[in-house]
N, C-alpha and C positions, 0 to 999 in steps of 0.2 A: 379880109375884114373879119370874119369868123374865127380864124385865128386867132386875130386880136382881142375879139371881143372875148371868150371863153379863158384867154388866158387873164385879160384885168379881172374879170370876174371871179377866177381863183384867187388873185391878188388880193382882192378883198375879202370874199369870203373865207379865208382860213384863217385871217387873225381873231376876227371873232368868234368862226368855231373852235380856235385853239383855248376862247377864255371861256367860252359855255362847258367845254368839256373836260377843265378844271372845278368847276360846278358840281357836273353832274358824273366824277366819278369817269367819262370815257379816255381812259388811259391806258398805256402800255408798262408795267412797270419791270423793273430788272429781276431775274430769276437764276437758275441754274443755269437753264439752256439760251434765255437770256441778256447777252453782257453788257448793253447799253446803260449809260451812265444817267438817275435821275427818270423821273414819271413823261411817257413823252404821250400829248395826246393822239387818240387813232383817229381824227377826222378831217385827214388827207383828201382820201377816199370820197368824203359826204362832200368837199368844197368842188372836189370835181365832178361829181353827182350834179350839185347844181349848176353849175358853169355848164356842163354839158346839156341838161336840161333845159335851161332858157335858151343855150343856144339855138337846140335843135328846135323847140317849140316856133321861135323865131321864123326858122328858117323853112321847116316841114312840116308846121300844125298841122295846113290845110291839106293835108295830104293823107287818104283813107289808111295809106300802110304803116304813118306812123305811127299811130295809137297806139298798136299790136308791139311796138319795140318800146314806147315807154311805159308800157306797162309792164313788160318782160324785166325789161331790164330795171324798171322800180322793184320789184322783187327779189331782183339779182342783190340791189344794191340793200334792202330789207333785210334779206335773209345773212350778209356780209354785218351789217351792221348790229344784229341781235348776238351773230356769234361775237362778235369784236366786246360786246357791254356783258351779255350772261352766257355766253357759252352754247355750241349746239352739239349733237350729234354728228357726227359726219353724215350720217342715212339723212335728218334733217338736212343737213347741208345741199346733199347730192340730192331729192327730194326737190326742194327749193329750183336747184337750177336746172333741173330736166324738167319741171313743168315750165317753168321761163324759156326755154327751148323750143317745147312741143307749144307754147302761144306763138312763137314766132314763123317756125317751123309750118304750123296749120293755118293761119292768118294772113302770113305775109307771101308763103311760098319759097320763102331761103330754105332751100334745102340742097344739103349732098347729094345730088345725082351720079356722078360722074368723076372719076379717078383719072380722066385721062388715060392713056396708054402708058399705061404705070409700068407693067414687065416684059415688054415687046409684043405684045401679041395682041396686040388690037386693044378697044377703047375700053374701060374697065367701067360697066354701068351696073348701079346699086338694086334697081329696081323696087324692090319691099322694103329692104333694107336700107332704103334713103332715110328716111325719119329715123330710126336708130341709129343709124351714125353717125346723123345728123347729130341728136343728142351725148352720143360718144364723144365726137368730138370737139363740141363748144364746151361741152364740162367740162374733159381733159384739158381742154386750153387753158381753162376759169382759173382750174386749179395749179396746171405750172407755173401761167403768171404768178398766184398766191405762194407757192411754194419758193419760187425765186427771192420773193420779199424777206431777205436776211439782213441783209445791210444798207446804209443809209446810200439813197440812189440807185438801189442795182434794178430792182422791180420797175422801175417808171424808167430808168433809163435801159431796159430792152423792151417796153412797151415802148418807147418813144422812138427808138432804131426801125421795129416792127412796123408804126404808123407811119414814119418816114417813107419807107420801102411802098406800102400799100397806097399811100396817096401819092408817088413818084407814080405806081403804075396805074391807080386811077384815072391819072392825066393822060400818060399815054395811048388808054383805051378808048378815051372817051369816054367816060364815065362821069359828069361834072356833078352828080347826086352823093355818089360818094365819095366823092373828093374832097364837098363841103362838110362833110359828117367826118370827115378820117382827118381835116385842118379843123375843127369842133375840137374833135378828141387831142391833138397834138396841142393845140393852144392848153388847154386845161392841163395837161401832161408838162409841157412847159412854164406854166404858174405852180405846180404844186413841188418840181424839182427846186425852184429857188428855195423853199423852205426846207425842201431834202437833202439833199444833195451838199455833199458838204464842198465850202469854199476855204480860200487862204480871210476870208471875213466871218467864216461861219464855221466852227468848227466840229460840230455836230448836226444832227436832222434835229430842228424843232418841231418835226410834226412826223406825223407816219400815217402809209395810205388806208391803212388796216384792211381787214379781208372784205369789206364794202366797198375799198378801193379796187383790190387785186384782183377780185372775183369780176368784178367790172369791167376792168381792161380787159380779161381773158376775155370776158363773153360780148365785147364789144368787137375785139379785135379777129375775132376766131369766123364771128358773121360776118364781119366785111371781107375776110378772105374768102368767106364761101360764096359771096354777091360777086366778087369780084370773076373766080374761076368757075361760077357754073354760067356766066352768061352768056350766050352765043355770040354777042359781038365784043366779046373780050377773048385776046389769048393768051391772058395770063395761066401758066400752065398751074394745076396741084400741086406737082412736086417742087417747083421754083419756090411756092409759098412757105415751104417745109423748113426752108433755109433761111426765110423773115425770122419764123421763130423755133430757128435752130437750138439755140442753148436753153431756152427753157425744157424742149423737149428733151435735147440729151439728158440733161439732166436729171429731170423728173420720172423718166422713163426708165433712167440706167440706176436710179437712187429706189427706185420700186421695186425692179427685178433683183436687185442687190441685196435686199429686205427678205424679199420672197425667199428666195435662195438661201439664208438666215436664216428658214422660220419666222419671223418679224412680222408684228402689220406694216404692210407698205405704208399705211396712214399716219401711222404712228409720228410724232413730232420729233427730231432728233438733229443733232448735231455731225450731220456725214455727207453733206452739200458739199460738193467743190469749193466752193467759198473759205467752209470751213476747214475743210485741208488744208485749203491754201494760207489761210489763218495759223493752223497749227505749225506750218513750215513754217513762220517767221515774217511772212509781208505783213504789210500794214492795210488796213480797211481801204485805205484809197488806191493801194497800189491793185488790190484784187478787184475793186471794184471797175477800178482803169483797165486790167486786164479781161477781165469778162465783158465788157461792153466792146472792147477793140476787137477781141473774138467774133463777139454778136455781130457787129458791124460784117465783119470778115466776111464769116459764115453769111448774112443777107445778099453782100456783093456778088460771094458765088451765085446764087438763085435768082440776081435782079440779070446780070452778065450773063449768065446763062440761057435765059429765058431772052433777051433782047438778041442774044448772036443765035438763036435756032436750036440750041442745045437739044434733043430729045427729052421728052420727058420721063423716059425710062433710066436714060444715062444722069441725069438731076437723081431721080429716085436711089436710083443703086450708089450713086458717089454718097448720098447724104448718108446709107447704110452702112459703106463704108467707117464714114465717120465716126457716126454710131457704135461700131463694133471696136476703134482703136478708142473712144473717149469711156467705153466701156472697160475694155482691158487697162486702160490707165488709171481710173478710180479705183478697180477691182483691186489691183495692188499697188494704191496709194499709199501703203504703210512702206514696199520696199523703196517707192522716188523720194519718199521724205526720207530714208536712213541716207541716201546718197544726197538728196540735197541739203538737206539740215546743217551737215558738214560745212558745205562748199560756203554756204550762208556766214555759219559763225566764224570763218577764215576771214570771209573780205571785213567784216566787220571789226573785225580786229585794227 
Protein backbone atom coordinates (compact mmCIF):
# COMPACT_ATOMS: atom_id res chain seq x y z
CA UNK A 1 0.00 0.00 0.00
CA UNK A 2 2.72 2.55 0.81
CA UNK A 3 4.44 1.52 -2.13
CA UNK A 4 1.63 2.52 -4.02
CA UNK A 5 0.64 5.20 -2.56
CA UNK A 6 4.27 7.35 -2.81
CA UNK A 7 4.61 6.26 -6.07
CA UNK A 8 0.90 7.72 -7.60
CA UNK A 9 1.87 10.57 -5.62
CA UNK A 10 5.08 11.04 -7.74
CA UNK A 11 3.01 10.37 -10.65
CA UNK A 12 1.35 13.30 -10.11
CA UNK A 13 3.35 15.57 -8.56
CA UNK A 14 6.09 16.02 -11.14
CA UNK A 15 4.12 17.14 -14.07
CA UNK A 16 3.13 20.05 -12.25
CA UNK A 17 6.41 20.67 -10.78
CA UNK A 18 7.90 20.20 -14.18
CA UNK A 19 5.44 23.33 -15.34
CA UNK A 20 6.18 25.64 -12.11
CA UNK A 21 9.61 25.24 -12.70
CA UNK A 22 9.59 26.27 -16.25
CA UNK A 23 8.12 29.49 -14.52
CA UNK A 24 10.38 29.96 -11.96
CA UNK A 25 13.65 29.44 -13.90
CA UNK A 26 14.46 25.71 -11.76
CA UNK A 27 16.29 24.13 -14.70
CA UNK A 28 19.10 22.23 -15.64
CA UNK A 29 20.49 23.55 -18.72
CA UNK A 30 23.31 22.25 -21.23
CA UNK A 31 27.05 23.32 -20.68
CA UNK A 32 30.54 22.14 -21.23
CA UNK A 33 30.49 19.41 -18.78
CA UNK A 34 26.95 19.13 -19.44
CA UNK A 35 25.81 17.21 -22.74
CA UNK A 36 22.10 16.73 -22.31
CA UNK A 37 19.92 18.07 -25.13
CA UNK A 38 17.39 21.17 -24.20
CA UNK A 39 16.54 22.99 -20.44
CA UNK A 40 15.42 19.84 -18.26
CA UNK A 41 13.70 20.88 -14.95
CA UNK A 42 15.49 19.68 -11.52
CA UNK A 43 12.29 18.87 -9.58
CA UNK A 44 12.66 15.22 -9.63
CA UNK A 45 13.90 15.38 -6.25
CA UNK A 46 10.98 17.94 -4.68
CA UNK A 47 8.06 15.38 -6.16
CA UNK A 48 9.75 12.82 -4.20
CA UNK A 49 10.20 14.95 -1.25
CA UNK A 50 6.61 15.06 -1.27
CA UNK A 51 5.44 11.66 -1.92
CA UNK A 52 7.68 10.59 0.66
CA UNK A 53 6.56 13.25 2.99
CA UNK A 54 2.77 12.56 3.10
CA UNK A 55 3.64 9.11 2.95
CA UNK A 56 5.45 9.01 6.01
CA UNK A 57 3.40 11.60 7.88
CA UNK A 58 0.69 9.15 7.12
CA UNK A 59 2.05 6.40 8.23
CA UNK A 60 4.64 7.75 11.45
CA UNK A 61 3.14 11.17 12.44
CA UNK A 62 2.13 9.87 15.61
CA UNK A 63 5.17 8.71 16.41
CA UNK A 64 7.77 10.92 18.82
CA UNK A 65 11.00 9.80 16.63
CA UNK A 66 9.63 11.01 13.53
CA UNK A 67 9.59 14.68 13.74
CA UNK A 68 13.42 14.61 14.40
CA UNK A 69 13.89 12.71 10.59
CA UNK A 70 11.37 15.22 8.82
CA UNK A 71 12.83 17.82 9.83
CA UNK A 72 16.50 16.63 9.17
CA UNK A 73 15.66 15.51 6.30
CA UNK A 74 13.52 18.90 5.27
CA UNK A 75 16.73 20.49 5.38
CA UNK A 76 18.55 17.87 3.66
CA UNK A 77 16.09 18.38 0.96
CA UNK A 78 16.35 22.66 1.48
CA UNK A 79 19.69 22.77 1.46
CA UNK A 80 19.75 20.25 -2.20
CA UNK A 81 17.13 22.53 -3.44
CA UNK A 82 18.83 26.24 -2.86
CA UNK A 83 22.12 24.75 -4.44
CA UNK A 84 20.05 23.30 -7.45
CA UNK A 85 18.22 27.37 -8.02
CA UNK A 86 21.33 29.72 -6.68
CA UNK A 87 24.22 27.88 -6.11
CA UNK A 88 26.08 26.86 -2.68
CA UNK A 89 29.21 26.52 -1.26
CA UNK A 90 30.33 22.97 -0.80
CA UNK A 91 31.25 24.00 3.21
CA UNK A 92 27.28 25.37 2.94
CA UNK A 93 26.60 22.17 1.57
CA UNK A 94 28.40 19.78 3.94
CA UNK A 95 27.25 22.33 6.79
CA UNK A 96 23.66 21.82 5.89
CA UNK A 97 23.80 17.96 6.01
CA UNK A 98 26.06 17.42 9.18
CA UNK A 99 23.65 19.49 11.26
CA UNK A 100 20.69 17.24 9.49
CA UNK A 101 22.70 14.39 10.79
CA UNK A 102 23.64 15.53 14.26
CA UNK A 103 19.33 16.29 14.66
CA UNK A 104 18.91 12.77 13.90
CA UNK A 105 21.92 11.44 15.27
CA UNK A 106 20.91 13.28 18.94
CA UNK A 107 17.14 12.85 18.79
CA UNK A 108 16.42 9.72 17.42
CA UNK A 109 19.56 7.78 18.63
CA UNK A 110 20.60 6.32 14.95
CA UNK A 111 23.82 6.29 15.46
CA UNK A 112 27.08 4.24 14.24
CA UNK A 113 28.04 2.29 17.14
CA UNK A 114 29.49 -0.61 15.86
CA UNK A 115 31.47 -2.02 12.75
CA UNK A 116 30.96 -5.35 13.48
CA UNK A 117 34.10 -7.66 13.39
CA UNK A 118 35.24 -5.84 10.60
CA UNK A 119 39.23 -7.18 10.60
CA UNK A 120 39.05 -10.52 12.46
CA UNK A 121 39.59 -9.58 15.74
CA UNK A 122 36.81 -9.02 17.72
CA UNK A 123 33.67 -6.47 17.37
CA UNK A 124 34.83 -3.08 16.08
CA UNK A 125 33.04 -0.38 18.71
CA UNK A 126 33.13 3.47 17.96
CA UNK A 127 32.49 4.60 21.20
CA UNK A 128 33.08 8.80 21.06
CA UNK A 129 33.56 8.38 17.88
CA UNK A 130 29.89 7.20 17.12
CA UNK A 131 28.32 10.69 16.21
CA UNK A 132 31.19 11.49 14.00
CA UNK A 133 31.05 8.92 11.85
CA UNK A 134 28.01 8.83 12.25
CA UNK A 135 27.99 12.27 10.40
CA UNK A 136 30.88 10.93 8.13
CA UNK A 137 29.11 8.67 6.90
CA UNK A 138 25.46 9.77 5.85
CA UNK A 139 27.15 12.76 4.22
CA UNK A 140 29.62 10.61 2.27
CA UNK A 141 26.62 8.56 1.29
CA UNK A 142 24.41 11.99 0.48
CA UNK A 143 27.08 12.80 -1.70
CA UNK A 144 27.92 9.62 -3.80
CA UNK A 145 24.41 9.14 -4.41
CA UNK A 146 24.73 13.10 -5.88
CA UNK A 147 27.77 12.33 -7.55
CA UNK A 148 26.51 9.26 -9.30
CA UNK A 149 23.65 11.65 -10.85
CA UNK A 150 25.20 11.88 -14.52
CA UNK A 151 23.02 10.17 -16.64
CA UNK A 152 19.50 9.81 -17.25
CA UNK A 153 18.38 6.70 -14.67
CA UNK A 154 21.78 5.96 -13.13
CA UNK A 155 21.32 7.98 -9.63
CA UNK A 156 17.67 6.63 -8.86
CA UNK A 157 18.36 3.48 -10.50
CA UNK A 158 21.21 2.42 -7.81
CA UNK A 159 19.16 4.15 -5.11
CA UNK A 160 16.37 1.83 -6.15
CA UNK A 161 18.83 -1.44 -6.30
CA UNK A 162 20.06 -0.09 -2.63
CA UNK A 163 16.18 0.22 -1.36
CA UNK A 164 15.52 -3.04 -2.98
CA UNK A 165 18.32 -4.82 -1.05
CA UNK A 166 17.43 -3.00 2.36
CA UNK A 167 13.78 -3.60 2.63
CA UNK A 168 14.40 -7.55 1.25
CA UNK A 169 16.47 -7.45 4.64
CA UNK A 170 14.16 -5.40 6.59
CA UNK A 171 11.55 -8.15 6.12
CA UNK A 172 13.78 -10.76 6.84
CA UNK A 173 14.78 -9.17 10.23
CA UNK A 174 11.76 -8.19 11.35
CA UNK A 175 11.82 -4.95 11.12
CA UNK A 176 8.05 -3.96 9.72
CA UNK A 177 8.88 -0.01 10.78
CA UNK A 178 11.40 0.02 8.23
CA UNK A 179 10.23 -1.77 5.67
CA UNK A 180 7.37 0.54 5.50
CA UNK A 181 9.66 3.71 5.21
CA UNK A 182 12.28 1.75 2.79
CA UNK A 183 8.63 0.59 0.30
CA UNK A 184 7.70 4.88 1.00
CA UNK A 185 11.09 5.55 -0.41
CA UNK A 186 10.96 2.72 -3.32
CA UNK A 187 7.41 3.75 -4.55
CA UNK A 188 8.57 7.50 -5.01
CA UNK A 189 11.84 6.14 -6.51
CA UNK A 190 9.73 4.11 -8.91
CA UNK A 191 7.26 7.22 -9.88
CA UNK A 192 10.20 9.45 -10.57
CA UNK A 193 12.25 6.82 -12.86
CA UNK A 194 9.26 6.78 -15.29
CA UNK A 195 9.96 10.30 -16.09
CA UNK A 196 13.89 9.47 -15.93
CA UNK A 197 14.73 6.81 -17.20
CA UNK A 198 14.72 6.52 -20.63
CA UNK A 199 12.28 3.99 -22.65
CA UNK A 200 12.02 2.69 -26.42
CA UNK A 201 8.57 5.71 -25.65
CA UNK A 202 10.77 8.13 -24.01
CA UNK A 203 13.72 8.95 -25.39
CA UNK A 204 15.20 11.11 -22.97
CA UNK A 205 14.73 12.05 -18.94
CA UNK A 206 12.04 14.75 -18.87
CA UNK A 207 12.82 15.64 -15.38
CA UNK A 208 15.98 15.22 -13.24
CA UNK A 209 16.30 14.53 -9.31
CA UNK A 210 18.61 17.50 -8.72
CA UNK A 211 20.91 17.60 -5.68
CA UNK A 212 17.33 18.00 -3.44
CA UNK A 213 16.85 14.72 -4.80
CA UNK A 214 20.24 12.90 -4.61
CA UNK A 215 21.25 14.35 -1.47
CA UNK A 216 18.03 12.90 -0.20
CA UNK A 217 18.34 9.41 -1.27
CA UNK A 218 21.85 9.28 0.22
CA UNK A 219 20.72 10.65 3.51
CA UNK A 220 17.71 8.53 3.46
CA UNK A 221 19.24 5.56 2.53
CA UNK A 222 22.74 5.67 4.42
CA UNK A 223 20.02 5.86 7.98
CA UNK A 224 18.19 3.07 7.13
CA UNK A 225 21.39 1.14 6.81
CA UNK A 226 22.52 2.26 10.09
CA UNK A 227 18.74 1.25 11.76
CA UNK A 228 19.03 -1.63 10.09
CA UNK A 229 22.84 -2.91 11.37
CA UNK A 230 23.14 -1.34 14.67
CA UNK A 231 19.94 -3.04 16.04
CA UNK A 232 20.41 -5.96 18.36
CA UNK A 233 17.75 -8.01 16.98
CA UNK A 234 18.96 -7.49 13.42
CA UNK A 235 21.85 -9.39 11.80
CA UNK A 236 22.22 -7.63 9.05
CA UNK A 237 26.07 -7.31 9.14
CA UNK A 238 28.06 -3.62 8.23
CA UNK A 239 30.06 -4.94 5.81
CA UNK A 240 27.01 -6.79 3.69
CA UNK A 241 25.64 -3.32 3.53
CA UNK A 242 28.87 -1.98 1.80
CA UNK A 243 28.03 -3.97 -1.19
CA UNK A 244 24.00 -2.44 -1.33
CA UNK A 245 26.00 0.64 -2.17
CA UNK A 246 28.90 -0.61 -3.73
CA UNK A 247 29.22 1.37 -6.96
CA UNK A 248 28.51 4.68 -5.66
CA UNK A 249 31.17 4.20 -3.21
CA UNK A 250 33.73 2.71 -5.71
CA UNK A 251 33.28 5.21 -7.27
CA UNK A 252 33.27 8.27 -5.56
CA UNK A 253 35.94 7.11 -3.31
CA UNK A 254 38.44 6.03 -6.14
CA UNK A 255 37.30 9.39 -8.32
CA UNK A 256 38.45 11.42 -4.98
CA UNK A 257 41.60 9.87 -4.28
CA UNK A 258 42.29 9.90 -8.10
CA UNK A 259 41.92 13.94 -7.85
CA UNK A 260 43.99 13.94 -4.72
CA UNK A 261 46.71 12.24 -6.10
CA UNK A 262 46.42 15.00 -9.11
CA UNK A 263 46.70 17.81 -6.88
CA UNK A 264 42.90 18.48 -7.89
CA UNK A 265 39.88 19.40 -5.51
CA UNK A 266 38.30 16.18 -4.96
CA UNK A 267 35.04 18.45 -5.06
CA UNK A 268 35.79 19.83 -8.00
CA UNK A 269 32.98 18.93 -10.78
CA UNK A 270 34.49 17.21 -13.70
CA UNK A 271 34.10 14.72 -16.39
CA UNK A 272 36.34 11.34 -15.06
CA UNK A 273 33.26 9.18 -13.67
CA UNK A 274 33.24 5.78 -15.10
CA UNK A 275 30.25 6.63 -16.82
CA UNK A 276 32.20 8.92 -18.55
CA UNK A 277 34.88 6.77 -19.71
CA UNK A 278 32.77 4.56 -20.68
CA UNK A 279 31.13 7.35 -22.75
CA UNK A 280 34.31 8.26 -24.24
CA UNK A 281 34.90 4.49 -25.48
CA UNK A 282 32.07 4.64 -27.66
CA UNK A 283 28.72 2.99 -25.64
CA UNK A 284 25.84 4.53 -25.75
CA UNK A 285 23.88 6.37 -22.52
CA UNK A 286 21.87 3.33 -22.20
CA UNK A 287 24.22 0.84 -22.69
CA UNK A 288 26.41 2.39 -19.58
CA UNK A 289 23.72 2.98 -17.70
CA UNK A 290 22.58 -0.90 -18.34
CA UNK A 291 25.80 -1.68 -17.42
CA UNK A 292 26.32 0.12 -14.15
CA UNK A 293 23.12 -0.88 -12.66
CA UNK A 294 23.82 -4.76 -13.67
CA UNK A 295 27.10 -4.25 -11.82
CA UNK A 296 25.14 -2.51 -8.74
CA UNK A 297 22.70 -5.29 -8.82
CA UNK A 298 25.93 -7.82 -8.81
CA UNK A 299 27.80 -6.22 -6.31
CA UNK A 300 24.26 -6.12 -3.78
CA UNK A 301 23.83 -9.97 -4.46
CA UNK A 302 27.33 -10.43 -3.25
CA UNK A 303 26.51 -8.78 0.29
CA UNK A 304 22.62 -9.83 0.51
CA UNK A 305 24.11 -13.93 -0.33
CA UNK A 306 26.78 -13.45 1.70
CA UNK A 307 25.18 -12.23 4.63
CA UNK A 308 22.18 -14.85 4.30
CA UNK A 309 24.79 -18.09 4.02
CA UNK A 310 26.98 -16.74 7.27
CA UNK A 311 29.69 -15.25 5.30
CA UNK A 312 32.00 -13.49 8.16
CA UNK A 313 31.96 -10.11 8.20
CA UNK A 314 35.60 -9.61 7.84
CA UNK A 315 35.73 -11.89 4.72
CA UNK A 316 32.38 -9.27 3.10
CA UNK A 317 34.91 -6.50 4.36
CA UNK A 318 38.21 -7.60 2.89
CA UNK A 319 36.51 -9.11 -0.72
CA UNK A 320 34.69 -5.57 -1.16
CA UNK A 321 38.53 -4.10 -0.55
CA UNK A 322 39.43 -6.19 -2.93
CA UNK A 323 37.22 -4.79 -5.33
CA UNK A 324 37.96 -1.55 -4.51
CA UNK A 325 41.68 -1.83 -5.27
CA UNK A 326 41.07 -3.72 -8.97
CA UNK A 327 38.10 -1.00 -9.78
CA UNK A 328 40.68 1.36 -8.74
CA UNK A 329 43.58 0.14 -10.85
CA UNK A 330 41.22 -0.09 -13.72
CA UNK A 331 40.01 3.76 -13.69
CA UNK A 332 43.61 4.71 -12.69
CA UNK A 333 44.53 3.61 -16.26
CA UNK A 334 41.47 3.94 -18.10
CA UNK A 335 43.25 5.93 -20.88
CA UNK A 336 45.41 2.49 -21.69
CA UNK A 337 41.76 -0.05 -21.88
CA UNK A 338 40.36 2.59 -24.07
CA UNK A 339 43.54 2.48 -26.60
CA UNK A 340 42.87 -1.28 -26.53
CA UNK A 341 39.19 -1.08 -26.79
CA UNK A 342 38.39 1.86 -28.89
CA UNK A 343 39.95 -0.43 -31.54
CA UNK A 344 38.21 -3.54 -31.02
CA UNK A 345 34.75 -1.11 -30.93
CA UNK A 346 35.40 0.60 -34.31
CA UNK A 347 36.10 -2.99 -36.05
CA UNK A 348 32.77 -4.63 -35.17
CA UNK A 349 31.25 -1.60 -36.08
CA UNK A 350 32.25 -1.67 -39.39
Amino acid sequence: MYLFLSLMLTLLATPVLMWLAHGYGLLDHPDQRKKHQGSIPLVGGLAMSIAIGIGAVWQFGNEDFFWAFFVSTLLVVLVGFIDDWKGLSVTFRFAGQATAVLIVALFTGVQLSQLGNLFGYGLVTLGVLSIPMTVFAVVGMANAINLSDGLDGLAGGLALIATGFLAAAAYLVGMPRELDALLILGGALIGFLFFNMRFPWQQRAKVFMGDSGSLMLGFLLSLAAITLTQNESSSLRPAAVLWFFAFPLLDTVSLMLRRVLKGKNPFHPGRDHLHHILLQVGYSECQVVRFILLCALMFGLVGFIGWRLGVPNRVLFYGFLVIFAIYFAGVQHAWKLMRLIMPLRMKSSD
